[in-house]
Structure formats: C-alpha cells, structure tokens
N, C-alpha and C positions, 0 to 999 in steps of 0.2 A: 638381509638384503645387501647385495654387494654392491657398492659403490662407483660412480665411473665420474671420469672430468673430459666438460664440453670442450672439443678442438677451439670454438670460437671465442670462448669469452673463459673457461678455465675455471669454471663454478661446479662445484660439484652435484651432483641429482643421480635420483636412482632410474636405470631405465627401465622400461617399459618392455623393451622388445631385447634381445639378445645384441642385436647388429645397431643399436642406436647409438650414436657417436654425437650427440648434444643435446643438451639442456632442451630447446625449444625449436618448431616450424622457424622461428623468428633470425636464432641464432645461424642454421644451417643454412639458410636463403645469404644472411649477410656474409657467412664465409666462404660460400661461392660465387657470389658477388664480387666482394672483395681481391678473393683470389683472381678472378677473372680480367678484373678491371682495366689492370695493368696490360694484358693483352690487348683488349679491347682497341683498347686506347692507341700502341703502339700499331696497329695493324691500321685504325681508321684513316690515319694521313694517305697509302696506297687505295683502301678499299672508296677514298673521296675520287684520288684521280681516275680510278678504274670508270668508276659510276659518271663521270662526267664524261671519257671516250667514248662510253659505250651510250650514252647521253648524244653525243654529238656524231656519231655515225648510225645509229638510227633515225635522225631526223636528217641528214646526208640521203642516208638509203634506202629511203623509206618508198619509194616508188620503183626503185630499181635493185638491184640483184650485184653492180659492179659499175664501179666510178671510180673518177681519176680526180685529187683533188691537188694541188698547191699545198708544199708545206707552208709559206705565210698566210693562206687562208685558212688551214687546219689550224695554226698557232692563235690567227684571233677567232676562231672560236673559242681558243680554251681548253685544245686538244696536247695532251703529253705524250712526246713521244717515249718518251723513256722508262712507264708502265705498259704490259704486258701479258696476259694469264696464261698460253702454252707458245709452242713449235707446233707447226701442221705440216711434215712431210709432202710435198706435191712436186711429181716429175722427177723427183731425186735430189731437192733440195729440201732443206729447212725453214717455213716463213715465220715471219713472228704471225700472232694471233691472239688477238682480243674478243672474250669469249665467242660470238659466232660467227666473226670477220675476220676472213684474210688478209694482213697487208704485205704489200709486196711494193720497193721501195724502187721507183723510175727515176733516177737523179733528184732535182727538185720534186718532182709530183710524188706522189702515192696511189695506189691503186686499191683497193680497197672491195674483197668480194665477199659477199653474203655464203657463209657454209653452212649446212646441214649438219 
C-alpha cells in the first residue's frame, strides 16, 4: 500500500480513497478552518458596518419606499458612510448603493430609496 502525508498535521496514513489528502474528517475540517480564518476575520470589520446600515435603514424605511434623513441623524444612529456594496446606474449617473437602498447624497440630507 502506498503511502500519503496529511496537508494538515503531516502524519503519515494510508488512504482509503484515491483523492484523500488527510489523515482524518477531524484534520481536514481544521485545515479549512484554519485556512479560512484569517479571511473571516479580516472581512468581518466591513461585513459589521455593512449589517448595521443596512440595520438602520430598514428600520428608517420600513414604512415607506424613500426618505430624506440628516447626515448628523444618520451618524447617531450608527450609520457609516464610507461602506457601501455596489454603484446603481440611474438617469445617467452613478449612486452609491447599499444592498437594496439607493443613496443619493442632497448637501447635508441623504435621500435614501428602496430598489428592487
């Protein structure tokens, strides 16, 4: 039987199956784990702010469809401007957009509209 060494932990064992690349279930969970962690990790600081805008303009918009709010009312809620998840093209412009809301910035206010 021919021999193979686990990517995760570098102990030798014999596989089982042609395509198995570690020792154990236990091992392979931890090196994808592990590999992943680091991402995880470095992404969750934006994927916090995102989840709190989109947090605070549903409860903004939750009766209506497009409102105009006050950046220092937007800020104490806890709202960042400076996350974002696309551009929506409209009328031949570019707006920022946070996943199903359009903003579109009026000096101090924002305007803020629900898209499909």
């Amino acid at each position: 039987m021919v021999k193979s060494q686990c990517l995760y932990s570098g102990e030798e064992f014999i596989p089982r199956r042609t395509n198995q690349k570690f020792a154990s279930t236990k091992n392979r969970m931890d090196y994808h784990n592990s590999r992943y962690r680091a991402f995880r990790k470095q992404k969750a600081k934006y994927d916090e702010k995102l989840h709190k805008n989109f947090c605070v303009l549903n409860e903004l918009l939750s009766d209506t469809d497009v409102a105009v709010y006050h950046k220092q009312f937007l800020k104490g809620k806890g709202f960042s401007f400076n996350v974002l998840t696309h551009f929506e093209r409209v009328n031949g412009r570019d707006l920022p957009a946070l996943y199903s809301f359009l903003i579109e910035p009026k000096g101090d206010e924002i305007q803020f509209k629900r898209i499909s």
